[in-house]
N, C-alpha and C positions, 0 to 999 in steps of 0.2 A: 628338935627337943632341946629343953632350956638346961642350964646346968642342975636344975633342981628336979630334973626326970621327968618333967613335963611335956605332950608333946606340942609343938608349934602349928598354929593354922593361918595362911595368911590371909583367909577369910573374915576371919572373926579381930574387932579391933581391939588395938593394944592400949596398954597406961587405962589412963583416967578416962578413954571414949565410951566404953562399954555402957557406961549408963545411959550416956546421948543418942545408943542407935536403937531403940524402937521412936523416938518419938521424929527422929527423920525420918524411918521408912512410912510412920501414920502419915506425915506429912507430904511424900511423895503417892502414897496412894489419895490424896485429897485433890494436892492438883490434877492426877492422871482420870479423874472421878468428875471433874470440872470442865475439861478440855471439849471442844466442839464434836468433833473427829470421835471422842469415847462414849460422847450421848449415844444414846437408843435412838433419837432422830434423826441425828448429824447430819448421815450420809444422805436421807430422804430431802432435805432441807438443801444441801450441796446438788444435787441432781435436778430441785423442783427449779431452782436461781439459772443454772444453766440451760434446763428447757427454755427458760423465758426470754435467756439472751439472746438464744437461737432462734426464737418465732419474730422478736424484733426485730432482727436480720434478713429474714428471710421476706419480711413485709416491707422494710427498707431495699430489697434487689429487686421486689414484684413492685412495686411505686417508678422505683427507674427503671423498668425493665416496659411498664406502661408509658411513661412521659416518651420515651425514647421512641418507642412504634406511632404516636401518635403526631410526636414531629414529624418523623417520613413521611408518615401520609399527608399531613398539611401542606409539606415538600413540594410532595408529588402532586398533590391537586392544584398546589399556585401554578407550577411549573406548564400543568396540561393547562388549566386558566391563561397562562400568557403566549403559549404556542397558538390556542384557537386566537386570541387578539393577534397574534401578528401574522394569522395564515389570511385574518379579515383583512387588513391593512393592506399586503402583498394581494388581492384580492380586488381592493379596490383600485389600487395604481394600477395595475393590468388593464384595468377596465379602462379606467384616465387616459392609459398610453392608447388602447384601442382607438379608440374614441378619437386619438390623436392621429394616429396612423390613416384612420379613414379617413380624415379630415384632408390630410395630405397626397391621399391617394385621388380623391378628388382631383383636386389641384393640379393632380399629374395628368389627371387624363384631358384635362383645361389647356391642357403645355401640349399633350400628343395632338388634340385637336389642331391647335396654331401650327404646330410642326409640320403637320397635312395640309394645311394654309398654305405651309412655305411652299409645299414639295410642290402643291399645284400652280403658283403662281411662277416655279422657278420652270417646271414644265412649258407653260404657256411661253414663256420669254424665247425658250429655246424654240419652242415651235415657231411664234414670230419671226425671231434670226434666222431661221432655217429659210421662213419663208423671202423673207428681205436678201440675201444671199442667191437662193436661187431666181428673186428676181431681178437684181445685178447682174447674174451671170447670162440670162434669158435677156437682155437689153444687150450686154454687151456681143454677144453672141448676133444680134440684131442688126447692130452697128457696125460691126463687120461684113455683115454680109450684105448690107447697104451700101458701103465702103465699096464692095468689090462688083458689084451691079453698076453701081456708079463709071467707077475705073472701065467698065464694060463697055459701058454706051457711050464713054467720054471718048473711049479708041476706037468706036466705030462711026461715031458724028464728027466728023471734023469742023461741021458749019460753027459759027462762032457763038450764035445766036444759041444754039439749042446747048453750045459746051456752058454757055453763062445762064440758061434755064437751069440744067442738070447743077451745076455750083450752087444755085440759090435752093434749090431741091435739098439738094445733101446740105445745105449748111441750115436748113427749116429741120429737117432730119434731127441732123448732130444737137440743135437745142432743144426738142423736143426728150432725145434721149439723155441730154444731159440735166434737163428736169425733172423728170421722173427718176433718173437716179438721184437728186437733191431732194425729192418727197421721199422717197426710202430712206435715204441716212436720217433725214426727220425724223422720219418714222422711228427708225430703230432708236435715236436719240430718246426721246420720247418715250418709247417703251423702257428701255433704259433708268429711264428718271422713276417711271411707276414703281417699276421694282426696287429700285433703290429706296423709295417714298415707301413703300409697302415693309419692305424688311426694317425698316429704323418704325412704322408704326407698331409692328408684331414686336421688336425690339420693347420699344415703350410699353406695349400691353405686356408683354411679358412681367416688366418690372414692377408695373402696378399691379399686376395681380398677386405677386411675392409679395411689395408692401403693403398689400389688402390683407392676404393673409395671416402674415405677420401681426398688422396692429391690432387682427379679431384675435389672434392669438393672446394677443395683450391687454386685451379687454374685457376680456372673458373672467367671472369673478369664481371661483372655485369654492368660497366658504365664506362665512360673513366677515372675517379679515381681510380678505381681495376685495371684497363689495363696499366697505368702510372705506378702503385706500380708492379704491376707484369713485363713491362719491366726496371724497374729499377734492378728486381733482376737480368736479362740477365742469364735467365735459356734458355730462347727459343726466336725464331725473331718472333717478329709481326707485322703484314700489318694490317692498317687501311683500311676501304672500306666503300662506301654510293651506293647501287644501286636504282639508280630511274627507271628506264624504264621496263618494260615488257618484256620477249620473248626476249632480246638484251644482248648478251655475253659481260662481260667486263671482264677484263684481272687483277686477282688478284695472285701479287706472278707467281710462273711458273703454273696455270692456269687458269681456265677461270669460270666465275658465271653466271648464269641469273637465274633471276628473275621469279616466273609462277604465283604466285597467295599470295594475302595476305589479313587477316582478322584481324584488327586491335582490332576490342573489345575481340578476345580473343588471342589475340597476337601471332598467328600461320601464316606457314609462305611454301612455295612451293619452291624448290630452284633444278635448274640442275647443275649439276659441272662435266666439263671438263678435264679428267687427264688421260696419256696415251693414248694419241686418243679414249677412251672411255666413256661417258656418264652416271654419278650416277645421278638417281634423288632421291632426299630428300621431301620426303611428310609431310603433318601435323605436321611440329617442331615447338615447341614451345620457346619463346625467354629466352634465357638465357639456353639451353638447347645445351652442347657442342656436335657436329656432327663429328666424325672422320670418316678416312679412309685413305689408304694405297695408298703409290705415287712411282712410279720408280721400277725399279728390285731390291733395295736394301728394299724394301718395308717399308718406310720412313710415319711415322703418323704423318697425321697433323690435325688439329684439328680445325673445324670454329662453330664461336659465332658468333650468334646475337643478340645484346641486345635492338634494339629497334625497332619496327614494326609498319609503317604507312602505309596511302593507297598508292599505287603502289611505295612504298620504303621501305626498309629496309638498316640498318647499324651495324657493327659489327667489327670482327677482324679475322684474319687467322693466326692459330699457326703453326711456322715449329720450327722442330729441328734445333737448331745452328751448332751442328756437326754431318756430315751427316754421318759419319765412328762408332759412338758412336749411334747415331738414330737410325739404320738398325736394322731392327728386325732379319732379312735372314743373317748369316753369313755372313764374307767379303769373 
């Protein structure tokens, strides 16, 4: 309360404002009248904007949520994609080694045969020695006993005459047996030198037949980059060939191929060839696995490859000799 009995309200303003406050409070109801939030639709409007941020969203995490599942899988089917490629490839060297392996096993049983060579010729030597031996000892054994026959009749003849018959006796004796034992050391000499002759030949066959091995090994063309390097050294002429058809001869070099039967997973292969009006057929070859045989009266080796085996094709090479005069196994 003021001095003048009046009471105070700190509500209501003092001085000179009282005339200014309805046309503030009109004026704060104007802006509160305008504001988003105080519309009648505001709220609807604030609600419908955030639905739509949230369906963007959610179309944006199903967009990556796809990309992402369909790279796995792309993943995973290159992945199973290069596993079958290289179970092929470890598939095919198997085969290559096989292929190899039999080649050598051959080889080997080549070696055990010579070996049995040896064992009978080393046999025989000793049977000879045995016999040379015991007929040295069956001479000397002779000689002795000649010897003492002799001694016999010489101390019971005292005449002169029949002691210098009996001398000439035994000394016809003594070189009779001392020839016959010089035809046995011969002998044995001789037998001697076979064997030795014999083992430095098997020796030698031995060695040529590794270096035979060997250089077919080296010759042998595996894929048309081996066949390229090998005609460039023009050791030998090579024909290229693709046979597709079955049962149907085609004309490779001066003779003739067809084709019988093929199995590609294990890369064998059935093949007739034509040469000299006569008919080889070649069964169960396996690829990479060189096939020879003998062509013409000069008997001429050629030698065919095939290095790769599909269903009802195969393709390869035919080796001839470049010079047929140098080729010929048969004398000119």
């Amino acid at each position: 309360m003021d001095s003048q009995g009046k009471s105070y309200d700190p509500s209501q303003p003092t001085g000179g404002s009282s005339a200014e406050t309805p046309k503030a409070a009109e004026s704060s109801r104007q802006v509160a009248a305008t504001s988003p939030a105080s519309a009648p639709g505001g709220r609807a409007v604030l609600n419908r904007s955030a639905s739509q941020t949230l369906g963007r969203w959610n179309m944006t995490m199903l967009a990556l949520t796809v990309l992402i599942f369909g790279t796995l899988c792309y993943t995973l089917y290159d992945q199973s994609q290069t596993k079958k490629a290289l179970e092929a490839q470890i598939k095919k060297a198997d085969d290559a080694i096989a292929a190899a392996v039999k080649r050598l096993d051959e080889s080997g049983d080549k070696i055990v045969e010579l070996r049995s060579d040896i064992d009978i010729i080393q046999k025989f030597s000793g049977i000879r020695q045995q016999e040379a031996r015991t007929l040295a000892l069956r001479l000397k054994q002779d000689q002795e006993k000649s010897f003492s026959q002799l001694n016999s009749q010489i101390a019971r003849k005292a005449d002169t005459v029949q002691l210098s018959e009996l001398r000439q006796e035994a000394e016809n004796k003594l070189g009779a047996v001392t020839t016959d034992v010089t035809t046995v050391k011969g002998d044995v000499t001789t037998v001697k030198t076979e064997i030795a002759s014999t083992r430095q030949d098997l020796q030698n066959t031995r060695r040529e037949l590794l270096d035979v091995h060997e250089q077919l090994r080296s010759q042998v063309a595996k894929n048309y980059g081996e066949l390229a390097d090998l005609k460039r050294k023009g050791e030998r002429d090579y024909i290229e060939f693709t046979i597709g058809k079955k049962n149907s001869f085609q004309k490779v070099g001066d003779i003739n191929l067809a084709l019988k039967k093929t199995n590609p997973k294990k890369q064998r292969y059935d093949i007739l060839v034509t040469v000299d009006d006569n008919q080889l057929e070649k069964k169960d070859r396996m690829a990479n696995e060189p096939v020879q045989f003998l062509v013409g009266k000069d008997r001429l080796r050629y030698e065919l490859v095939v290095f790769t085996v599909g269903k009802d094709r195969i393709a390869g090479y035919l080796s001839t000799p470049k010079d047929r005069k140098l080729g010929a196994e048969r004398p000119q």
